[in-house]
PLY file of the C-alpha trace (Angstrom):
ply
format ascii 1.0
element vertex 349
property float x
property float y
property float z
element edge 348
property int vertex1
property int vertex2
end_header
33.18 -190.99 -208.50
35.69 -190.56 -211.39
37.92 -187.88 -211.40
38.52 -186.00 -214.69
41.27 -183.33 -215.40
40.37 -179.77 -216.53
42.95 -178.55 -218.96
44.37 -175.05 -217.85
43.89 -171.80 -220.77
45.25 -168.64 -220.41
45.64 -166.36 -217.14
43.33 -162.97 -215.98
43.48 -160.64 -219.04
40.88 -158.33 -217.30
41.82 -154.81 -216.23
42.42 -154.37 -212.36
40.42 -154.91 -210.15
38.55 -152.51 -206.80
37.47 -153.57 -203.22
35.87 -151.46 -200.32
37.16 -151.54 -196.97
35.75 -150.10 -193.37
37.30 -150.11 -189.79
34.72 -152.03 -187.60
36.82 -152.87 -184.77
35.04 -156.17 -183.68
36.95 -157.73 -180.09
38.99 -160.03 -180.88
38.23 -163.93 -179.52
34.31 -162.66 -179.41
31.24 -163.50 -181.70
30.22 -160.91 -183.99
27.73 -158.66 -182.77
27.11 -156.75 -185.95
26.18 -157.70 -189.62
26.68 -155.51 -193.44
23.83 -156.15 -195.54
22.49 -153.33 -198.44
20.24 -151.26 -198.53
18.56 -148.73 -200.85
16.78 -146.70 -198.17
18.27 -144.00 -200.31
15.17 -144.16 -202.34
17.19 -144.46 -205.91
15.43 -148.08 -207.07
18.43 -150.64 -208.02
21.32 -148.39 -206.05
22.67 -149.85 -202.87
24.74 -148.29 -200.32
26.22 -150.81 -197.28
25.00 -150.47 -193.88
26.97 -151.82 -191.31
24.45 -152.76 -187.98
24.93 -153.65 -184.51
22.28 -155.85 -183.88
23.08 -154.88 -179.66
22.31 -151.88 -179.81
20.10 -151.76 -183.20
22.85 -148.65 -184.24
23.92 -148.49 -187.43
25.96 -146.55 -189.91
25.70 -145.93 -194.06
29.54 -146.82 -195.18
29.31 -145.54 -198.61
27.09 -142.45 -198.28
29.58 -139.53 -199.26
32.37 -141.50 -200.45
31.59 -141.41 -203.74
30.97 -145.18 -204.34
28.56 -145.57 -206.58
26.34 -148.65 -208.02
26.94 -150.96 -205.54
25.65 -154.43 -206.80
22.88 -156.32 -205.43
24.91 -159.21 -206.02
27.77 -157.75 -203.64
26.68 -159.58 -200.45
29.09 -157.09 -198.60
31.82 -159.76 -196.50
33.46 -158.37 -193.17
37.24 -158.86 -192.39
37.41 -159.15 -188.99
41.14 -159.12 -188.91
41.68 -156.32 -191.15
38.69 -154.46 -190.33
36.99 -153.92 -193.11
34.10 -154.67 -195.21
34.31 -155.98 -198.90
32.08 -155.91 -201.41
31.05 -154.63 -205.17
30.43 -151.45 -207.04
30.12 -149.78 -209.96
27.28 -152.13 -211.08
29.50 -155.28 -210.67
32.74 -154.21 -212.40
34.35 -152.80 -209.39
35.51 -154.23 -205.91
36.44 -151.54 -203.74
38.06 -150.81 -200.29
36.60 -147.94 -197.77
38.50 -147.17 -194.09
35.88 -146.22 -191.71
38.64 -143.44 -190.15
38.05 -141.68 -193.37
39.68 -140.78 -196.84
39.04 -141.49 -200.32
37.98 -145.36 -201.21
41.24 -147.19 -202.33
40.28 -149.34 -205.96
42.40 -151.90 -206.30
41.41 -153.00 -209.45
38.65 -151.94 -212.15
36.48 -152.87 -215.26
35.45 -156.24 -214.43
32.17 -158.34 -215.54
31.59 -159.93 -211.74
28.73 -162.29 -212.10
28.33 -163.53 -208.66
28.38 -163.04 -204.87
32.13 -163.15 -202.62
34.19 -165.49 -201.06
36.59 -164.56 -198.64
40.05 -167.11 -197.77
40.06 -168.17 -194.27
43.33 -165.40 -193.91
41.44 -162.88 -195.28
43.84 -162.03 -197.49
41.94 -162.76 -200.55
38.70 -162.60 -202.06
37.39 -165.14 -205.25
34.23 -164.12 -207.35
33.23 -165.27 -210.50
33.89 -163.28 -213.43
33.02 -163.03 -217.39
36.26 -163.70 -219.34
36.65 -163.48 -223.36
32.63 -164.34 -223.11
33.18 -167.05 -220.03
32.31 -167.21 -216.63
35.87 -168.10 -214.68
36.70 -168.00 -210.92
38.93 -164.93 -210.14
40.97 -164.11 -207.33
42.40 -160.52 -205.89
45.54 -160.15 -203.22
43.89 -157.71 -200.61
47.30 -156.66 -199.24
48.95 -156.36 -202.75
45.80 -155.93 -205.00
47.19 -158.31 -207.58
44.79 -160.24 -209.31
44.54 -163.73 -211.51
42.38 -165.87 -213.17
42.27 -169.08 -210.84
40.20 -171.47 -213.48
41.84 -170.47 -216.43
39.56 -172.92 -218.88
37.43 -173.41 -221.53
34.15 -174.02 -219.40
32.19 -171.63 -217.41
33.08 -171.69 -213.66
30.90 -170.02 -210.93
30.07 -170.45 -207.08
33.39 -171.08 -205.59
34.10 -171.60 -202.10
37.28 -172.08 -199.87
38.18 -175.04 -197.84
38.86 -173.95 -194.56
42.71 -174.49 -194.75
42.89 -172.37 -197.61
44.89 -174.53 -199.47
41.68 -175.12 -201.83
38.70 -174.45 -204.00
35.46 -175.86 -204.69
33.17 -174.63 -207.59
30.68 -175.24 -209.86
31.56 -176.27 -213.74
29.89 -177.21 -217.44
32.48 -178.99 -218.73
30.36 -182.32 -218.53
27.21 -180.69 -220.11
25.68 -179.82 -217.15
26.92 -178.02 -213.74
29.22 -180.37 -211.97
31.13 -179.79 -208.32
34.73 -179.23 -209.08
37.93 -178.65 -206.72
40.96 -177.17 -207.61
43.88 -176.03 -205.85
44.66 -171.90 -204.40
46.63 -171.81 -207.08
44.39 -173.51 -210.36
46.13 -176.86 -210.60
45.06 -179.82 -209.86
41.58 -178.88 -211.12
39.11 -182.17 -210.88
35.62 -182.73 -211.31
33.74 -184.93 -208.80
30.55 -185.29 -209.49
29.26 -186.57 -212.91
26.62 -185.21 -215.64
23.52 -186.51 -214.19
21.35 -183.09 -212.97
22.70 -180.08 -211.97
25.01 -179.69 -209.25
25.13 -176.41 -207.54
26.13 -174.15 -204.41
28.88 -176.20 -202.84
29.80 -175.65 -199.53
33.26 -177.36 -197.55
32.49 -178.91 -193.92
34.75 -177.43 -191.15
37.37 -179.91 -191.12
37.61 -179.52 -195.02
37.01 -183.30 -195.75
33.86 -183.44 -197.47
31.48 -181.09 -199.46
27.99 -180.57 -199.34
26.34 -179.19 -202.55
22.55 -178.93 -203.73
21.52 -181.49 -206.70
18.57 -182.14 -209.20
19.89 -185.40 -210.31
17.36 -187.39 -208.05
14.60 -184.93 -207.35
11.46 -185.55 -207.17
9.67 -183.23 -209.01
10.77 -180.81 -211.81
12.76 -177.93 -210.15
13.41 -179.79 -207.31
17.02 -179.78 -205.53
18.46 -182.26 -203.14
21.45 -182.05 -200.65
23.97 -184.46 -201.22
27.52 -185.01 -199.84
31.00 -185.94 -201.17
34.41 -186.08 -199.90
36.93 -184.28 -201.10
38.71 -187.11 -202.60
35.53 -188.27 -204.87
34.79 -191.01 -202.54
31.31 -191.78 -199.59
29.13 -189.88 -202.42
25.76 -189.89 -200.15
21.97 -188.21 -200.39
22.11 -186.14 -197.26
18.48 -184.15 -197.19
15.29 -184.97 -199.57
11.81 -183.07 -199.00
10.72 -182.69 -202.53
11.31 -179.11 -202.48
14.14 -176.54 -204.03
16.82 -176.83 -201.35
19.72 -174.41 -201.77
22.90 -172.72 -200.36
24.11 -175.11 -197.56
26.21 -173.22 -195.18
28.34 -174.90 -191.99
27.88 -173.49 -188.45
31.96 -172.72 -187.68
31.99 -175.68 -185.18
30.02 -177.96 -187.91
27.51 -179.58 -185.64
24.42 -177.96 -188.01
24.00 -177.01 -191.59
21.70 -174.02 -192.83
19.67 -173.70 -195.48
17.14 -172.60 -197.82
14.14 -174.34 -198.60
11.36 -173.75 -201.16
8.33 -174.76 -202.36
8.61 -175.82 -206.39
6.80 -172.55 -207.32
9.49 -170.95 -205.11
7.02 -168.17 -203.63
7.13 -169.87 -200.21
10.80 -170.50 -198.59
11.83 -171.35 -195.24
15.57 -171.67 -193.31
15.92 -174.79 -192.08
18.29 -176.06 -189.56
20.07 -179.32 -189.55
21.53 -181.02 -186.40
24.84 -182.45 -188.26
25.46 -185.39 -186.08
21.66 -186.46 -185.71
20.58 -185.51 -189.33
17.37 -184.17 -187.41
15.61 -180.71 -189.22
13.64 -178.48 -188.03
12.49 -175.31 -189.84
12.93 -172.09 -187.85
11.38 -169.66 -190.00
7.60 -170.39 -189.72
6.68 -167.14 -188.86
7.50 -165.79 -192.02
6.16 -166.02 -195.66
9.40 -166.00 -198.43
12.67 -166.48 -197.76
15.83 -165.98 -200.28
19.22 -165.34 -200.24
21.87 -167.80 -198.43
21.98 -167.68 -194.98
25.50 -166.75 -193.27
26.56 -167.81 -189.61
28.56 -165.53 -187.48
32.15 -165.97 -186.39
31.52 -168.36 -183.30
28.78 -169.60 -184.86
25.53 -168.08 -182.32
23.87 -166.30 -184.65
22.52 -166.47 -188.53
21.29 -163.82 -190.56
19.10 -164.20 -194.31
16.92 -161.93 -196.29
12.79 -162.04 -195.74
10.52 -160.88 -198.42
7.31 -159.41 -198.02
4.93 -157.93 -201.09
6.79 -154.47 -200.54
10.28 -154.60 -199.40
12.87 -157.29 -198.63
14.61 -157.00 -194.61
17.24 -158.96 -192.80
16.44 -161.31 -190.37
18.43 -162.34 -187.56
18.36 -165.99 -185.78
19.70 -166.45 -182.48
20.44 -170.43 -181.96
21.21 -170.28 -178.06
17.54 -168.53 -177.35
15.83 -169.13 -180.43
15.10 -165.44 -181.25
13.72 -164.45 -184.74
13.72 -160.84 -185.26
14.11 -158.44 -187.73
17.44 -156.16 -187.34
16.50 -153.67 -190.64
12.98 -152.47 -190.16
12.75 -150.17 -192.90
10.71 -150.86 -195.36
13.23 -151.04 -198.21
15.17 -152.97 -199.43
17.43 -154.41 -197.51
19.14 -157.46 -198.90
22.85 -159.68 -199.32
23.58 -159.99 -194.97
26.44 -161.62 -194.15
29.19 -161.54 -190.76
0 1
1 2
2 3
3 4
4 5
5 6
6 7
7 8
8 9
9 10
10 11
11 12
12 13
13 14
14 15
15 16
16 17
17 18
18 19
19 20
20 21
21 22
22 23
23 24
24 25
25 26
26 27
27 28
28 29
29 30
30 31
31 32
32 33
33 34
34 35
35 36
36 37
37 38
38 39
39 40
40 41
41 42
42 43
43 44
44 45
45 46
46 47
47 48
48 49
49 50
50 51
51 52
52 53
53 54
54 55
55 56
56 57
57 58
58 59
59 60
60 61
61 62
62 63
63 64
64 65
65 66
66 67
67 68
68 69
69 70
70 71
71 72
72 73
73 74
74 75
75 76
76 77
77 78
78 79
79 80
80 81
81 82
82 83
83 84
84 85
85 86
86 87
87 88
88 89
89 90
90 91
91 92
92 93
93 94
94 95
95 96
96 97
97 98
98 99
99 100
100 101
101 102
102 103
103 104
104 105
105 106
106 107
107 108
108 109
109 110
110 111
111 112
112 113
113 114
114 115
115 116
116 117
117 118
118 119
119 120
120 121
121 122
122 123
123 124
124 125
125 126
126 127
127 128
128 129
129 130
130 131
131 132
132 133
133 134
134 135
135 136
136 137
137 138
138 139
139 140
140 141
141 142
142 143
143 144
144 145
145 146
146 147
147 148
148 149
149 150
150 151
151 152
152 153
153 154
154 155
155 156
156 157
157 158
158 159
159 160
160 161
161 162
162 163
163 164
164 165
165 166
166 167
167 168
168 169
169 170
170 171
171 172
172 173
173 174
174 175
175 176
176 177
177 178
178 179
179 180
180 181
181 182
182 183
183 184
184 185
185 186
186 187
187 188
188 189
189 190
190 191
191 192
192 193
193 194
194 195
195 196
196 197
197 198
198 199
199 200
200 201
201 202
202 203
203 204
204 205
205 206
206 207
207 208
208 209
209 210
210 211
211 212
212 213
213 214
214 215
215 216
216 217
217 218
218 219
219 220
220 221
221 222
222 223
223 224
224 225
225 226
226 227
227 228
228 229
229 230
230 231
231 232
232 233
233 234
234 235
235 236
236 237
237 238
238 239
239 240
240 241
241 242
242 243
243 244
244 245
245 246
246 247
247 248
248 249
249 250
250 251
251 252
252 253
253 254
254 255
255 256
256 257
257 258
258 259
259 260
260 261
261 262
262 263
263 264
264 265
265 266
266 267
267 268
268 269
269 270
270 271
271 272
272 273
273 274
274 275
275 276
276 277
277 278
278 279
279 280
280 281
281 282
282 283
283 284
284 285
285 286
286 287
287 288
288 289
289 290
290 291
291 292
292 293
293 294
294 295
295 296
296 297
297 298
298 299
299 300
300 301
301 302
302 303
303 304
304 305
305 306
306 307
307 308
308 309
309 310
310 311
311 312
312 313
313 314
314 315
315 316
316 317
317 318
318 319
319 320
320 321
321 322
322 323
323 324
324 325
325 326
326 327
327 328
328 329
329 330
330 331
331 332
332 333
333 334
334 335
335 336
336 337
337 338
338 339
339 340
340 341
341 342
342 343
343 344
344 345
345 346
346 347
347 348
């Protein structure tokens, strides 16, 4: 594929920035045993607090009833930082990130004001978090120092940048761009430079996602589909190079996510109408599917794998309320962890 260089604009003129933060206290060296998701069980439609659940013991707690957090976005997908303890995620109606210690106090904002347009990504240290965010009327990729709370505009262009997602070194970006006309995989360096588009203009190219040992991408694609709305999985590596269809059903196939070991991919599957969706499992090495989500009617939402890997969690829809699922791949157990008949939504380890 050819490479193409994205000129660099100005840096984050946005004011500060605000995360949330919670003592969890997971054991070191172990899988996770418990998942954030939101909720609005509160019974305020369109305001979310963050529940944090261990899905051992089904207990649970609420960490942003009483703390004065408010609008907490449905966007937020709250991420947990298992080596700082905490929990990240969005507020104030997506112009907030804030941080909340679950031994008490006041939230801590580390920055403020934003226009946050999309979900988190957390770098492999944990010591930052990326989002996309509206700048001077475009989207760009944004990053915030968790130990310092200093935060920059990573993109810095003239194009609209969204859906970022850190190699597993750390060392790099991938995200999605418009320069060519239509959404394009990118990769860029921590820092901005280097910036490089490697796909081309033909479809849209969306949800990119880096393989374990950070040498190729896998990203969701209509430039082949068959079928108007339709979205294919394709791979690249890193370099531009072995550009290869890697899953084709005819469907809308979306937000590819890497078991940590990367011997299967996740992902969501849906009909073109999109009112039926399934998570389907791919054995890496084999390329073999299988869809483990039969059982249930509408799925949405990426799918997120815990620490070591044994467990997934995603969102299920029904006609009333949205819940969190949770798959484990040594047994093969489906069951739902939230129960509540709200809305319960954005799960993630």
């Amino acid at each position: 594929m050819k490479h193409r260089s994205i000129p660099r604009a100005g840096r984050l003129t946005c004011a500060a920035l605000a995360l949330c933060v919670l003592s969890i206290g997971p054991a070191r060296g172990a899988d996770s045993t418990r998942a954030a998701y939101l909720s609005n069980r509160g019974g305020v439609a369109r305001t979310f607090d963050v529940i944090l659940h261990d899905f051992r013991s089904d207990g649970e707690v609420n960490l942003t009833a009483g703390t004065g957090i408010a609008g907490v976005a449905s966007i937020s997908s709250p991420r947990l930082l298992a080596t700082r303890n905490s929990v990240v995620c969005i507020a104030s109606g997506g112009k907030d990130l804030v941080e909340v210690s679950c031994a008490g106090g006041a939230p801590r904002f580390l920055a403020r004001g934003l226009a946050i347009t999309g979900s988190l990504a957390i770098a492999p240290d944990e010591k930052a978090v990326a989002f996309a965010c509206t700048i001077d009327g475009r989207s760009q990729i944004c990053e915030v120092d968790l130990i310092g709370g200093v935060s920059r505009n990573l993109s810095a262009n003239a194009w609209n940048d969204s859906e970022m997602a850190y190699a597993p070194d750390g060392r790099s970006l991938a995200f999605v761009t418009d320069r060519d006309g239509s959404r394009s995989v990118a990769i860029m360096q921590r820092d901005g430079l280097g910036q490089r588009v490697l796909t081309n203009d033909l479809g849209d190219d969306r949800f990119p996602c880096f393989a374990p040992a950070g040498d190729r991408i896998v990203f969701a694609s209509s430039r082949s589909a068959r079928g108007e709305g339709a979205f294919d999985l394709y791979s690249i590596e890193t370099g531009g190079r072995a550009f290869s269809l890697l899953f084709q059903n005819g469907s809308y196939n979306a937000h590819p996510v890497f078991s940590p070991d990367g011997t299967h991919l996740a992902f969501l599957s849906k009909n073109l109408t999109k009112k039926l969706g399934h998570v389907v499992l791919m054995d890496v090495p084999s390329g073999q599917v299988r869809t483990i989500t039969d059982s249930l009617a509408y799925l949405k939402g990426p799918p997120a794998f815990s620490s070591h890997g044994r467990y997934l969690v995603f969102e299920h829809n029904t006609i009333r309320d949205c819940e969190i699922m949770l798959f484990d791949m040594l047994s093969g157990d489906l069951r739902n962890i939230s129960n509540t008949g709200s809305w319960d939504c954005g799960p993630s380890f």
